[in-house]
C-alpha positions, 0 to 999 in steps of 0.5 A: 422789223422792229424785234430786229431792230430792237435785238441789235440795240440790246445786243449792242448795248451789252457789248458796250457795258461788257467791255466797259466793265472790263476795261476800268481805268486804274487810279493812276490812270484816274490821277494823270487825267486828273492832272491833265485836267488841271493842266488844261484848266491853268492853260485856259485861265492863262489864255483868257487873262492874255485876251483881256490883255490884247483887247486892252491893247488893241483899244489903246491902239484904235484910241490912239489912232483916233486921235491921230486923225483927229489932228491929222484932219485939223492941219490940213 
């Protein structure tokens, strides 16, 4: 059982390097999925700067609502 198993996982990984080995990207296609890299990381830095910029927000807003019920809590 164990030869069996050890032929389909030898067999298996020759046909995954044969068909690798023969289906390299070209460097073009190298050059656009590095620009889509790029892409992705200019959209994560974006991303990441518009989160600080809400939290910043949103703990403005929980500040001010804090002291609103503050004074609310005072006039009564």
């Amino acid at each position: 059982m164990k030869r069996f198993v050890a032929a389909i996982l030898f067999a298996g990984t020759l046909a995954i390097i044969s068909s690798t080995s023969a289906q390299a990207p070209a460097q073009k296609d190298d050059q656009a999925l590095l620009a889509l890299v790029k892409e992705v990381q200019a959209q994560q830095l974006e991303i990441a700067a518009n989160q600080v910029k809400i939290e910043t927000k949103l703990a403005d807003v929980a500040e001010a609502i804090r002291i609103a019920r503050i004074y609310a809590g005072r006039g009564r």
